[in-house]
Backbone bond lengths (Angstrom), bond angles and torsions (degrees), N, CA, C in turn:
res aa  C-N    CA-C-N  psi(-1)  N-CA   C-N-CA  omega(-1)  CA-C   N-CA-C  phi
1 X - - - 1.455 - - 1.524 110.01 -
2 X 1.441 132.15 160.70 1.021 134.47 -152.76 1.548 98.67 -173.66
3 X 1.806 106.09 142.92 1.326 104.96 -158.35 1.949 105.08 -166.43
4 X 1.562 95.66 98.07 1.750 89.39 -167.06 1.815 103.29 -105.90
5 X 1.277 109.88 134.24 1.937 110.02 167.21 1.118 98.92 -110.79
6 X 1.370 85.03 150.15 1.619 108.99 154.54 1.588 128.05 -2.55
7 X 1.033 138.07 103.40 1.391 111.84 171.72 1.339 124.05 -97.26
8 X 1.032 124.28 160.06 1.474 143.92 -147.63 1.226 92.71 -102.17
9 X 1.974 118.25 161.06 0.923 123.93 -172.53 1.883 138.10 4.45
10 X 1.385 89.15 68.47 1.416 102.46 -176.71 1.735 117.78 -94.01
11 X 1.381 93.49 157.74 1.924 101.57 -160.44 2.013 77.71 -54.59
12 X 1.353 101.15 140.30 1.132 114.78 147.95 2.000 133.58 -32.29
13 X 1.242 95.74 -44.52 1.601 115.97 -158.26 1.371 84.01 -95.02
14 X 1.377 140.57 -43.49 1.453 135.17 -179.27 1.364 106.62 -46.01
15 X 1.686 112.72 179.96 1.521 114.71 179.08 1.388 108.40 -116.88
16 X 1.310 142.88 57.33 1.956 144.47 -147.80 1.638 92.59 -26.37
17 X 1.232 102.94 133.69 1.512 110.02 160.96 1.486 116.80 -57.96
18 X 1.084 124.82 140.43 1.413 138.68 -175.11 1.808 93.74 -69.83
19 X 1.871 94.64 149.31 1.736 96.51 174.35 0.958 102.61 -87.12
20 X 1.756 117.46 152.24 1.719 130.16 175.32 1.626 84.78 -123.98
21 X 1.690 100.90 158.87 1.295 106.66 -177.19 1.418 93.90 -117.47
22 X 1.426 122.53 166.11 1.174 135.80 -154.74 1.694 101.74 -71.61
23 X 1.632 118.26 129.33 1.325 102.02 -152.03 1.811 92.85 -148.70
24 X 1.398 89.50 122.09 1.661 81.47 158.72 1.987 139.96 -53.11
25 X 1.427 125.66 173.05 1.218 103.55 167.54 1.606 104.25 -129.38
26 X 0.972 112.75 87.11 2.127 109.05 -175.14 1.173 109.66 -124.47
27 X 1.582 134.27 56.85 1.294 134.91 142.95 1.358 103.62 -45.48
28 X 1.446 105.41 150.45 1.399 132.80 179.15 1.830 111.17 -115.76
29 X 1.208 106.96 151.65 1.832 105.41 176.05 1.811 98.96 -90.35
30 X 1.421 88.72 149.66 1.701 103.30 -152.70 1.066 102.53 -91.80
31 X 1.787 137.49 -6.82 1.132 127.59 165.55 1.519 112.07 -135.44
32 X 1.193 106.45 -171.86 1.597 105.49 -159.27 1.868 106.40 -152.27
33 X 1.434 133.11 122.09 1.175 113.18 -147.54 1.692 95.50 -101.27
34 X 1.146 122.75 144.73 1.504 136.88 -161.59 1.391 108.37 -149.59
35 X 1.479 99.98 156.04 1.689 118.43 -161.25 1.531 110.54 -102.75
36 X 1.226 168.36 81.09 1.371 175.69 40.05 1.576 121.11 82.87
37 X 1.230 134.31 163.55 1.126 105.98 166.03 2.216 85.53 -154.43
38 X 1.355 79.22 133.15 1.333 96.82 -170.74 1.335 120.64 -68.45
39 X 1.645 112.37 -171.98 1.921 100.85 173.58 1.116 121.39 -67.22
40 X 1.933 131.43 -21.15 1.198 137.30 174.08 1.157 105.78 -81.06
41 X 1.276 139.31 -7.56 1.642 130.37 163.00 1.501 91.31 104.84
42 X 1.108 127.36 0.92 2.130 121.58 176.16 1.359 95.14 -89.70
43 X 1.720 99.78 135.19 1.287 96.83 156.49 1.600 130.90 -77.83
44 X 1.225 105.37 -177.08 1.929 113.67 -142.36 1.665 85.71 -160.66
45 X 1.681 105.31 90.07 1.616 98.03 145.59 1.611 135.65 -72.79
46 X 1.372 112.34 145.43 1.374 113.96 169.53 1.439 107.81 -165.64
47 X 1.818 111.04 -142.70 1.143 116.41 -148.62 1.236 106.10 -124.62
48 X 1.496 146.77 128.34 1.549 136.92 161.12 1.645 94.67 -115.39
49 X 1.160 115.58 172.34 1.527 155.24 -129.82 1.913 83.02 -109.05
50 X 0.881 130.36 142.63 1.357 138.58 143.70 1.560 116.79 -65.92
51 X 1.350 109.56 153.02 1.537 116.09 165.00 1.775 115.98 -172.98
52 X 1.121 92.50 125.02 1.514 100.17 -160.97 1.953 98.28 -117.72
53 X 1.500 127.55 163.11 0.993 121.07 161.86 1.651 117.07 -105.22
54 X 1.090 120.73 139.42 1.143 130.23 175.19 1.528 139.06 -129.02
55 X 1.290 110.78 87.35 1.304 123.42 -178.44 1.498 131.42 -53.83
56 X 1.068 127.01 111.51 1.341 130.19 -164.45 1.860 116.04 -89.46
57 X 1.289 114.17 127.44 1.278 98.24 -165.31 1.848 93.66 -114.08
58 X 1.379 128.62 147.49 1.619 102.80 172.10 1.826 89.30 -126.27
59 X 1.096 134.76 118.81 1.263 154.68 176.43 1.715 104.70 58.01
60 X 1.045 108.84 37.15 1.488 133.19 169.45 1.143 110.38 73.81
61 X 1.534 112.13 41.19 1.572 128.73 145.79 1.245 133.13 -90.99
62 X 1.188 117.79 116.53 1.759 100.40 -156.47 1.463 96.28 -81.79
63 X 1.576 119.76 145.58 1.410 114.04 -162.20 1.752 94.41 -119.82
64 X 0.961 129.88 -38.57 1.522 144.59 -171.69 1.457 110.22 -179.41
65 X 2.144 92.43 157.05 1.860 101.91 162.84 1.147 99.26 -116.71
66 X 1.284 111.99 151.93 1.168 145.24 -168.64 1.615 129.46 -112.62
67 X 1.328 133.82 85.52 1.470 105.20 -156.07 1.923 94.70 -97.26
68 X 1.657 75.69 137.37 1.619 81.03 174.10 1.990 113.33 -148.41
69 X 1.150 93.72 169.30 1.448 91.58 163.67 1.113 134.80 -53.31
70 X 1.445 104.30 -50.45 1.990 113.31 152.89 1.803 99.72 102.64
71 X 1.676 103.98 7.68 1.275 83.45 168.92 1.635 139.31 -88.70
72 X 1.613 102.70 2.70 1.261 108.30 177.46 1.672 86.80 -130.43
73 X 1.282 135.09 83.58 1.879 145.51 179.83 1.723 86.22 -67.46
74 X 1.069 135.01 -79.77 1.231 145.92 -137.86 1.539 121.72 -60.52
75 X 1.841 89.00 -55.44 1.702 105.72 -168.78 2.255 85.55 -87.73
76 X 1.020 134.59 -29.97 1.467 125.51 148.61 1.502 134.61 -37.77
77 X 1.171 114.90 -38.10 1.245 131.89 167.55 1.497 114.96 -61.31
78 X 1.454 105.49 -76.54 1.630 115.63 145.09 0.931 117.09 -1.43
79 X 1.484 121.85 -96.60 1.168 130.87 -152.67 1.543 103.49 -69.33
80 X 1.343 124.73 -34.99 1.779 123.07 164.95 1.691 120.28 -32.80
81 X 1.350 90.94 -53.83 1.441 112.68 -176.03 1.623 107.74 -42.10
82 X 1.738 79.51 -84.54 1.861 103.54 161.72 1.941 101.15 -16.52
83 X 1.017 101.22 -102.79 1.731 114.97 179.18 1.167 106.63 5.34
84 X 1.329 93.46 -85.43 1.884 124.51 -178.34 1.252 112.18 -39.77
85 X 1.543 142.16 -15.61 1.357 135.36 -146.04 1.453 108.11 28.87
86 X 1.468 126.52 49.11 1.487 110.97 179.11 1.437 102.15 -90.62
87 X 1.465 126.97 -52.90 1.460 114.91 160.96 1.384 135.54 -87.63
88 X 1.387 131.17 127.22 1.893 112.28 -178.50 1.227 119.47 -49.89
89 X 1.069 119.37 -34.82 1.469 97.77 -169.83 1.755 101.66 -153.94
90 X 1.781 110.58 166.94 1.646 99.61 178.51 1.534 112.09 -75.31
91 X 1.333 129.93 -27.20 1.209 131.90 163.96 1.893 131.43 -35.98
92 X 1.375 81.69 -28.35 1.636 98.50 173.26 1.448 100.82 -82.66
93 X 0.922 139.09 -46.89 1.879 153.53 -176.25 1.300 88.08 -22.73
94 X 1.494 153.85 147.87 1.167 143.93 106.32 1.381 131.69 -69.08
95 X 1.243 101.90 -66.17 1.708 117.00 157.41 1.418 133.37 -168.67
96 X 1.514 89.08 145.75 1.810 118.18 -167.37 1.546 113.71 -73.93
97 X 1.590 142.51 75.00 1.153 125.36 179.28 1.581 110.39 -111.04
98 X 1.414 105.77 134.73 1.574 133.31 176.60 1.603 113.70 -89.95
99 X 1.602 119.27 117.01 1.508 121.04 -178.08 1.153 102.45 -113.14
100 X 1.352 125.64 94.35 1.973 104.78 161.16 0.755 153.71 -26.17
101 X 2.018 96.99 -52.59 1.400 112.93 177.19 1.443 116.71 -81.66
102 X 1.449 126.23 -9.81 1.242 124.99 150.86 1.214 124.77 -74.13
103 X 1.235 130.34 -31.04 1.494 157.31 -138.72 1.482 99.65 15.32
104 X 1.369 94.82 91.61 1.368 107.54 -175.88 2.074 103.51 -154.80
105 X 1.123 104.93 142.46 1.585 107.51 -169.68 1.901 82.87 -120.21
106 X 1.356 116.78 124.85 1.509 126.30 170.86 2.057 105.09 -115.33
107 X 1.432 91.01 125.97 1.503 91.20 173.63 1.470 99.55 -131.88
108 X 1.322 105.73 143.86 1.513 114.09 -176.18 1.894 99.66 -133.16
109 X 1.796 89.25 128.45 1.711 101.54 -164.14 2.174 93.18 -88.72
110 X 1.120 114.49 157.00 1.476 124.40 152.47 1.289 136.43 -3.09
111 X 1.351 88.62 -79.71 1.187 120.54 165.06 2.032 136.11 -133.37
112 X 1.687 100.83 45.73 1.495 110.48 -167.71 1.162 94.39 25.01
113 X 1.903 80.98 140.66 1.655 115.61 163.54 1.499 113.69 -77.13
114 X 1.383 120.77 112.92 1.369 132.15 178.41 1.756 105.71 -54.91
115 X 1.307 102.51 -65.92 1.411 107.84 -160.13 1.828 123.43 -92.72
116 X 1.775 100.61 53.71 1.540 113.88 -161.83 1.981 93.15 -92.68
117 X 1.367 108.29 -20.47 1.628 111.80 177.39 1.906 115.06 -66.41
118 X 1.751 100.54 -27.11 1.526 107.20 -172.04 1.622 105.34 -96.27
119 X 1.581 101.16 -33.96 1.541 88.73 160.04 1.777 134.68 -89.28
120 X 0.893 98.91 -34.89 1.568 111.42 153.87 1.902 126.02 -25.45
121 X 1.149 99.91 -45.37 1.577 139.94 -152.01 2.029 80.52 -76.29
122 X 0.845 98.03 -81.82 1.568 105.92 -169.89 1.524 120.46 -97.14
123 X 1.741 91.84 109.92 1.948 124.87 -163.55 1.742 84.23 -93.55
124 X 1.061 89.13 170.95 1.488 128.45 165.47 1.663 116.53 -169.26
125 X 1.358 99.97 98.63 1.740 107.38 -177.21 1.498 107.33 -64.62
126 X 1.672 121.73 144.34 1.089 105.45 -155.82 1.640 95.46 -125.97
127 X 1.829 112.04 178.03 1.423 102.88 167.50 1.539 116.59 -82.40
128 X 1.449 132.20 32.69 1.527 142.61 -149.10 1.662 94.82 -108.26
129 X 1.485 102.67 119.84 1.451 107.32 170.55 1.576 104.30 -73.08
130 X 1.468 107.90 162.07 1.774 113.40 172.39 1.699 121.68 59.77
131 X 1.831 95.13 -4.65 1.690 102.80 -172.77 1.734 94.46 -129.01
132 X 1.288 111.83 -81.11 1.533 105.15 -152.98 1.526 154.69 46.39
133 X 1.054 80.44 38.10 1.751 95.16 172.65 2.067 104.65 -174.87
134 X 1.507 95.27 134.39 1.489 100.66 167.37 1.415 106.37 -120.74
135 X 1.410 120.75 136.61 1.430 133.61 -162.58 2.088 97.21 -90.30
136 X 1.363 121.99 136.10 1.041 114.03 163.37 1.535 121.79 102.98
137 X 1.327 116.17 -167.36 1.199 87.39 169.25 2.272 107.74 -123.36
138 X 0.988 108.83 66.35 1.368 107.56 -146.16 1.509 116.58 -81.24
139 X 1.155 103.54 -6.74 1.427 130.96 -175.91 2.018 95.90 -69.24
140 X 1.279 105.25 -55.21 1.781 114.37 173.10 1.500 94.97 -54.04
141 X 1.516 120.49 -66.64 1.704 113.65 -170.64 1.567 114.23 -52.50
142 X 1.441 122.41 -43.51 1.162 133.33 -164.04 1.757 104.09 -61.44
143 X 0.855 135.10 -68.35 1.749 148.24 136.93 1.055 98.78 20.81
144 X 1.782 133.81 -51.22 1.200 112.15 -128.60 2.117 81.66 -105.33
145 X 1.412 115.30 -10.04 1.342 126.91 -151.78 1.911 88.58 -74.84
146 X 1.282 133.20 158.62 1.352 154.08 -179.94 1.475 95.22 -140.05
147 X 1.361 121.56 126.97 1.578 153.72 168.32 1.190 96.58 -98.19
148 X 1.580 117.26 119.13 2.035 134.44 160.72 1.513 91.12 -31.83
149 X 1.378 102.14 136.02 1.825 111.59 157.10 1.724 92.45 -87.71
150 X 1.796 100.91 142.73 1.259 114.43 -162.90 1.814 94.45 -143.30
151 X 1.371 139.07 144.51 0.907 147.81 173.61 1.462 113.29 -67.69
152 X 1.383 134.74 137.91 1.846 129.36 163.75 1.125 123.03 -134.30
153 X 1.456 110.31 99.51 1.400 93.56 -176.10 1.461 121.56 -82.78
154 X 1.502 113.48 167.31 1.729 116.91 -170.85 1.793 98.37 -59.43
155 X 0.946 113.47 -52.21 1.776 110.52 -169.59 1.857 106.00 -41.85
156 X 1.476 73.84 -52.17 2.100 82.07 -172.63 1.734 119.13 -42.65
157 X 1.682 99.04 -44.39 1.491 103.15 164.52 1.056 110.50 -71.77
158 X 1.311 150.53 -38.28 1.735 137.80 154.50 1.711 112.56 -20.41
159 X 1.357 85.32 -76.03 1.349 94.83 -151.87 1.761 107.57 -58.65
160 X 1.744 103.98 -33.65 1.442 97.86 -179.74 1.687 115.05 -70.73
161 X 1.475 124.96 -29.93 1.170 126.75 -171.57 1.895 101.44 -85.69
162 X 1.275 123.46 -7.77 1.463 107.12 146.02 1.348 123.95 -80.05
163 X 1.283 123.46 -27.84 1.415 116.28 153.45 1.498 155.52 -32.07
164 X 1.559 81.61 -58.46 1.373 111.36 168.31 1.462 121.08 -43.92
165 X 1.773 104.40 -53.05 1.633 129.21 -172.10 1.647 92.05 -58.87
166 X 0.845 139.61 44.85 1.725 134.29 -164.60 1.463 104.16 -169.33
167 X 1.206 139.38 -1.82 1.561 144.30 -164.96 1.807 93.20 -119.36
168 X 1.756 113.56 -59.29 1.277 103.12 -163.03 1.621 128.72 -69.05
169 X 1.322 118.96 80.92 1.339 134.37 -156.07 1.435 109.24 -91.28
170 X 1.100 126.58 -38.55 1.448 134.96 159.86 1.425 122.13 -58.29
171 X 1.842 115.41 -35.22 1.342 88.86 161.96 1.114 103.45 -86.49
172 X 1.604 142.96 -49.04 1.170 109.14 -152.85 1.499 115.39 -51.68
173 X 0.932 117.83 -28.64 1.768 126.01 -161.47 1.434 88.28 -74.61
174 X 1.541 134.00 -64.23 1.570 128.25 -163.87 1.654 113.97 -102.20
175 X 1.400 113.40 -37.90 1.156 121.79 -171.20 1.725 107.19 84.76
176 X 0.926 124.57 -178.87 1.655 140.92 165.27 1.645 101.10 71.41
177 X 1.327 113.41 51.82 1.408 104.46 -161.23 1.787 94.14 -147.10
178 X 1.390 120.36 121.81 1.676 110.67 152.10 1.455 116.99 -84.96
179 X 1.395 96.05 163.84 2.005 110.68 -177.69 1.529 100.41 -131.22
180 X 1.323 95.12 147.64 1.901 124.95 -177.30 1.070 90.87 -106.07
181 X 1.736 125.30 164.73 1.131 135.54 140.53 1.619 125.91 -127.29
182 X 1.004 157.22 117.20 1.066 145.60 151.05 1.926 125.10 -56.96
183 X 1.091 94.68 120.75 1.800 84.67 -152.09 1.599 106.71 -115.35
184 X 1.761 142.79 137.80 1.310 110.17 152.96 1.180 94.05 -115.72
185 X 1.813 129.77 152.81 1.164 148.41 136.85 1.483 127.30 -75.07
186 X 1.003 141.21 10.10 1.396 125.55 -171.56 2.075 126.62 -42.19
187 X 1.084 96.62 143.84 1.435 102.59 -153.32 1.724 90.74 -60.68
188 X 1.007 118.93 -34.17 1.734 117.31 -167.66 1.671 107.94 -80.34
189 X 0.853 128.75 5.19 1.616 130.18 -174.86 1.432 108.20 -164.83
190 X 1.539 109.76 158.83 1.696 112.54 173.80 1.123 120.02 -54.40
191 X 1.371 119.13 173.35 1.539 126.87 179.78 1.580 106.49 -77.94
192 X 1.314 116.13 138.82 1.592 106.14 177.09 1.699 97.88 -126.49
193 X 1.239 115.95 135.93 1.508 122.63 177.57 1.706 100.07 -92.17
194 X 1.552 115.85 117.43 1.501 121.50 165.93 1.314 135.19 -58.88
195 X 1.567 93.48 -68.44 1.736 111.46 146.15 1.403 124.30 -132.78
196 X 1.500 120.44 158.85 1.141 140.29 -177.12 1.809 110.20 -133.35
197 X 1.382 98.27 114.13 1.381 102.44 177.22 1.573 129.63 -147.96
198 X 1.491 108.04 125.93 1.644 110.86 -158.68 1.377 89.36 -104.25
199 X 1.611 115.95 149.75 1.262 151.65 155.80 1.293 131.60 -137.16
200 X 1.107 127.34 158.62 1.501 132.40 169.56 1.347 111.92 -26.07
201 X 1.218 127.37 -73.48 1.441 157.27 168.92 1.789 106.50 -75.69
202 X 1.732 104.37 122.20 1.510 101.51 155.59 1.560 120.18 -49.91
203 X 1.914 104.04 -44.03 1.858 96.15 -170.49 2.119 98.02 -60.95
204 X 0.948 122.45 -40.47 1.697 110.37 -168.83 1.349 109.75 -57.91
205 X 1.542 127.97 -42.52 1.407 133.53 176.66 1.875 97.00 -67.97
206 X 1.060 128.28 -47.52 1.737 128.08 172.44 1.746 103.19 -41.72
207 X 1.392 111.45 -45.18 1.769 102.58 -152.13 1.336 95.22 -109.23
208 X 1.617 109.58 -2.11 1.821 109.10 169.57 1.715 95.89 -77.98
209 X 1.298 121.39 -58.25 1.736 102.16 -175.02 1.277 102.08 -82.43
210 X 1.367 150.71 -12.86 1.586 128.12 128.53 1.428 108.88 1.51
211 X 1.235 110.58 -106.23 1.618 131.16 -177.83 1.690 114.65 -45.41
212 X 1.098 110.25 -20.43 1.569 109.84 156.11 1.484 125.45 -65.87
213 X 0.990 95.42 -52.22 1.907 114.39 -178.73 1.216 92.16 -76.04
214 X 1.739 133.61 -29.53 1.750 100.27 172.77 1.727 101.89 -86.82
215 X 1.052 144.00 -65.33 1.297 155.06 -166.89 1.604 92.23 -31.56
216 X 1.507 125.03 -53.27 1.359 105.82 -179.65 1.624 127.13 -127.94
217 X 1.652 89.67 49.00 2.136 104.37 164.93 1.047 99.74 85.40
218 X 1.483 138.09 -32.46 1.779 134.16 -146.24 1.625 114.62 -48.17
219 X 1.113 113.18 82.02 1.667 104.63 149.38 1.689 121.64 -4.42
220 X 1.411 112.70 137.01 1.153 108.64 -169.08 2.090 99.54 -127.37
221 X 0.910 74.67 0.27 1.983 88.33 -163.95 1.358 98.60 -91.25
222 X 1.633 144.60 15.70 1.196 165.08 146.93 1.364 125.97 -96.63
223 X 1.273 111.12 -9.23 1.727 118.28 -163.20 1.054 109.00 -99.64
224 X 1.382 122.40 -176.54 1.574 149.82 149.41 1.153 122.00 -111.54
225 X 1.521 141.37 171.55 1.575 132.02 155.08 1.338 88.95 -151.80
226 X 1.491 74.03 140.18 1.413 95.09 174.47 1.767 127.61 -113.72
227 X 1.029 136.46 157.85 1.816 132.28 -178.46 1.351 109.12 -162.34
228 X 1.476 76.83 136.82 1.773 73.67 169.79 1.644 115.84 -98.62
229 X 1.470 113.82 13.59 1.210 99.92 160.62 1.415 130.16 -128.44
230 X 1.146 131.08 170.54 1.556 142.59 -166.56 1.474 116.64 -8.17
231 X 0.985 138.41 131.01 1.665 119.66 165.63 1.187 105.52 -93.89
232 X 1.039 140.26 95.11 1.355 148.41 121.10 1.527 134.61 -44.96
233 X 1.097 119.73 163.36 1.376 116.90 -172.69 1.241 118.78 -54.95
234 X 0.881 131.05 -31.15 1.662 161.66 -167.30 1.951 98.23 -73.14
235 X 1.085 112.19 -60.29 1.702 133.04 169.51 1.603 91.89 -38.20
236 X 1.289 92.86 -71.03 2.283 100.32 -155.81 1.738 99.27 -51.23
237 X 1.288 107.12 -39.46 1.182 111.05 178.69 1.444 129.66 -39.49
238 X 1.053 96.28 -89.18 1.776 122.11 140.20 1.305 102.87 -2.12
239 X 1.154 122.22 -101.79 1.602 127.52 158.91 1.277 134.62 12.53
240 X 2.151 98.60 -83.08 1.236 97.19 -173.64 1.697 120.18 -78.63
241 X 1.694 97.73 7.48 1.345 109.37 -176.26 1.449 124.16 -82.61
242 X 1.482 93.77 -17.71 1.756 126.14 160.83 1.662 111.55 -75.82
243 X 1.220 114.62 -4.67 1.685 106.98 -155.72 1.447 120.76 52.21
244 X 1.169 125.31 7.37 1.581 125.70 174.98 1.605 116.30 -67.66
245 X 1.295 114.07 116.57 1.405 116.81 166.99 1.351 142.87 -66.16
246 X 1.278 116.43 -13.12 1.580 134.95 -173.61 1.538 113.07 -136.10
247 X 1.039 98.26 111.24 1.711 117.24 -179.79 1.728 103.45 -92.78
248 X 0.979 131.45 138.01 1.144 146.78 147.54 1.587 138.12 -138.89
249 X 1.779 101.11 129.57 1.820 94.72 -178.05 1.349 105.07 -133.10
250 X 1.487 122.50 153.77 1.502 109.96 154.42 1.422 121.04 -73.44
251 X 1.233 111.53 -20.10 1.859 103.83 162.66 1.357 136.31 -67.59
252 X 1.053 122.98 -150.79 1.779 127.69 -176.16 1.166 105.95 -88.79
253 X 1.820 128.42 170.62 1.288 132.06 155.70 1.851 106.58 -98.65
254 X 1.038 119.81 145.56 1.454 114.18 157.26 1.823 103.26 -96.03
255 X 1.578 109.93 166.75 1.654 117.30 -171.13 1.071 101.27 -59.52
256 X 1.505 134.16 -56.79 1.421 142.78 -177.71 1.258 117.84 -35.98
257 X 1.370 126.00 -44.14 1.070 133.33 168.81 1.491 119.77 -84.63
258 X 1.218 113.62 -19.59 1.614 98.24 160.68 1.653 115.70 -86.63
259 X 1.389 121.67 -27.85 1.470 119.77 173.47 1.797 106.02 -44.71
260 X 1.423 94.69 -53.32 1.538 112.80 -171.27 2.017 103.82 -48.70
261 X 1.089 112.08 -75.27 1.609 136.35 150.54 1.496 106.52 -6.54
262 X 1.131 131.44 -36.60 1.388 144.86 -141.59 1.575 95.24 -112.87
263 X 1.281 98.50 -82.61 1.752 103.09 173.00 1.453 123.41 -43.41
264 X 1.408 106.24 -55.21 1.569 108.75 174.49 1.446 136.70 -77.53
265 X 1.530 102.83 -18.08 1.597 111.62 151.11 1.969 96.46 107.24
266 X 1.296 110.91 11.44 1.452 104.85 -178.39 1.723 111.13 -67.68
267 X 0.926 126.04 127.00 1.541 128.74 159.92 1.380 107.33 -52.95
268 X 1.793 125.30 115.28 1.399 133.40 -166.70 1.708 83.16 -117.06
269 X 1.452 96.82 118.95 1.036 104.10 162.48 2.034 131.31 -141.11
270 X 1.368 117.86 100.31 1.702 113.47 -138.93 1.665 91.21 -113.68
271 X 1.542 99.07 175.59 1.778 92.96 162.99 1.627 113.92 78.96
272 X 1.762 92.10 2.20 1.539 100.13 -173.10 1.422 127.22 -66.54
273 X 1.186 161.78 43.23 1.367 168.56 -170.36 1.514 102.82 -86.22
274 X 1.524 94.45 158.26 1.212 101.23 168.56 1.986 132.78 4.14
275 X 1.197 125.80 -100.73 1.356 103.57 175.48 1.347 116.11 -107.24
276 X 1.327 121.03 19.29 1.305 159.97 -177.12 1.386 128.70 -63.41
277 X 1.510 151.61 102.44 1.033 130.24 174.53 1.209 119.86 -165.24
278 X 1.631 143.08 141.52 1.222 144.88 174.64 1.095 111.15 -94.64
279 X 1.682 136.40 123.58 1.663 117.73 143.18 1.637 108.24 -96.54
280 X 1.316 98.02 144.47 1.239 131.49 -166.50 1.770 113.25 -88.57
281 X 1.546 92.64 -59.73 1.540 131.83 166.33 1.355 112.43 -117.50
282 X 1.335 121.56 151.00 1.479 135.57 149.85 1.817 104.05 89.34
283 X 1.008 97.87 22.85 1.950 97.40 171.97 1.433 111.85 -41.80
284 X 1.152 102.13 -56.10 1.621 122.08 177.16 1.059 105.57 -39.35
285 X 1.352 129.52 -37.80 2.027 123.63 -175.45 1.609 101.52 -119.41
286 X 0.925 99.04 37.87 1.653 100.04 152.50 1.646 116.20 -120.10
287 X 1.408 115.66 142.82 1.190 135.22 -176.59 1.746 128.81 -106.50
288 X 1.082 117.14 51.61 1.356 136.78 -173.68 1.682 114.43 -13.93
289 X 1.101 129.11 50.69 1.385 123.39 -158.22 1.574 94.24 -102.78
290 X 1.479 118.34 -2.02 1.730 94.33 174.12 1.263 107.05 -138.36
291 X 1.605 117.34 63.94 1.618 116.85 -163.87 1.592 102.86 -69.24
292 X 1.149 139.56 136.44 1.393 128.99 -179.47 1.407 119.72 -95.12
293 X 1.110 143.93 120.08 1.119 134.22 170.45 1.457 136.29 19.49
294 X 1.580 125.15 122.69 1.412 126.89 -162.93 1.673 113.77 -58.89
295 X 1.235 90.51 115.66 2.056 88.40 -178.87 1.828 100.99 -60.14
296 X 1.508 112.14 159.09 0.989 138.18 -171.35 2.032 91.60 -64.38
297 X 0.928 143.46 151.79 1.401 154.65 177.25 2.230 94.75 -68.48
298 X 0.635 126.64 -44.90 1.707 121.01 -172.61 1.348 100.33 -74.44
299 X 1.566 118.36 -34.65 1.351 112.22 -161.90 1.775 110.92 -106.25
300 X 1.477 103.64 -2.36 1.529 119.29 149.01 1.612 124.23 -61.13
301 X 1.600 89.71 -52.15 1.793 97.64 -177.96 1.752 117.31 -69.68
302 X 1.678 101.23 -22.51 1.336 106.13 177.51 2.069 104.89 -75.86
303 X 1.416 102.50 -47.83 1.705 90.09 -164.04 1.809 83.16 -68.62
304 X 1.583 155.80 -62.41 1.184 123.33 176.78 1.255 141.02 -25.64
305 X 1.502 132.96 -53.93 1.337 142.77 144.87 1.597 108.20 -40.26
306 X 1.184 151.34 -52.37 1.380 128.76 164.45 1.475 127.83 -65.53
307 X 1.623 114.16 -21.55 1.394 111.25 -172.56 1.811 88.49 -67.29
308 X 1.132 118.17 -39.25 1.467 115.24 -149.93 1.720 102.72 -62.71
309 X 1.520 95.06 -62.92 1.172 106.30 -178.53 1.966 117.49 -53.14
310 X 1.346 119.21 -15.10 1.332 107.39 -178.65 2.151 94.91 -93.53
């Protein structure tokens, strides 16, 4: 276990290390090797996906389980919290401990959260694999949040979505798995990916670099995120709860999440593959600098007829 504060009288010009609260370390390995037996009836070793349940306790209230891969338990937890508005702030955190053999994650706040009965009280079941349920009513708070307008150029999504194809190692190896990205683009240098993290559920990989970006200060008003799954309302959320301005997925948008997208100013951008891409939101701050070659007229009307329909 491991456990850094604040430090005291620090050089001015330095940057104080951010506080961590006293925190277990029990990542788990994300796949597991297994025996198959194919269409000819031979068996066929390989790889499936881990998934563990994990019960969340917040001052020994059990709040939700969670099924996840379990390789980031801690900074997941975190970032749930974060999400949830279940605690104000990480300073309140005391400490994060992860049990296997219970499969149980216990966090104990400062000074307990008084008001876990008023947020508790009001669910909203969600379309979120590995999660399903948002506590509160946060969807009204979330509304009120504004994301920096930030410039994107077309190359930058190139160059970051060849990147990307190089991080998701768990599925290729197991499959049944979504991936996060933590992303920066800045117009003067390449795209650099911070973190990359697959789970069962896109929201657990969302509230695992959540809890990263709080545990260590990260600015979010410089970034990207990336998913490979759906943006839904639930996604923008997430997001603008990061201050991140640019959403990106290779999957679909649902309306909810573009209404959401709309108000709060996130750049929705889905359908992303290879030279591929929809904006949803934010046309206006995109910079077309790598239009690729005119598709053939049949194979225009086909990617139109599928954008619609997904």
């Amino acid at each position: 276990m491991y456990r850094v504060k604040p430090a005291s009288g620090a050089t001015p010009d330095l940057k104080e290390p951010p506080y961590r609260p006293e925190m277990s370390s029990q990542g788990l390995r994300p796949a597991h090797e297994v025996v198959a037996v194919d269409e000819y009836g031979q068996p066929r070793s390989g790889f499936i996906a881990g998934e563990r349940a994990l019960t969340l306790f917040l001052d020994d209230r059990e709040i939700v389980t969670l099924m996840t891969l379990g390789t980031h338990p801690e900074m997941l937890t975190l970032g749930y919290l974060l999400n949830q508005r279940l605690v104000p702030c990480l300073e309140s955190v005391d400490s994060v401990k992860v049990d296997w053999d219970k499969g149980e994650v216990q966090v104990a706040t400062f000074e307990r959260i008084t008001d876990l009965d008023e947020k508790l009280r009001h669910r909203t079941v969600t379309t979120g694999c590995g999660q399903g349920t948002v506590f509160g009513r946060i969807g009204d708070q979330v509304e009120k949040i504004r994301v920096p307008r930030v410039p994107v150029k077309q190359s930058s999504i190139y160059d970051l979505l060849a990147q990307i194809s190089q991080h998701n190692e768990v599925y290729r190896r197991a499959g049944a798995v979504h991936g996060c990205a933590l992303c920066s683009c800045p117009a003067s240098t390449d795209p650099r990916i911070h973190l990359f993290v697959e789970d069962v559920g896109r929201h657990n990989a969302a509230d695992a670099i959540s809890g990263y970006m709080w545990l260590n200060a990260v600015d979010g008003k410089d970034k990207w995120f990336y998913t490979t799954g759906r943006l839904t309302s639930e996604m923008v959320i997430k997001v603008a709860q990061m201050q991140i301005p640019i959403l990106l997925s290779r999957s679909g948008v649902t309306f909810r999440g573009l209404e959401l997208a709309q108000k709060i100013g996130v750049v929705l951008i889905a359908r992303a593959k290879g030279r591929h891409f929809l904006v949803y939101n934010g046309a206006d701050r995109i910079a077309f600098d790598a239009i690729p070659a005119e598709l053939p007229p049949d194979k225009h009307e086909r990617r139109t007829s599928s954008a619609a329909e997904g």
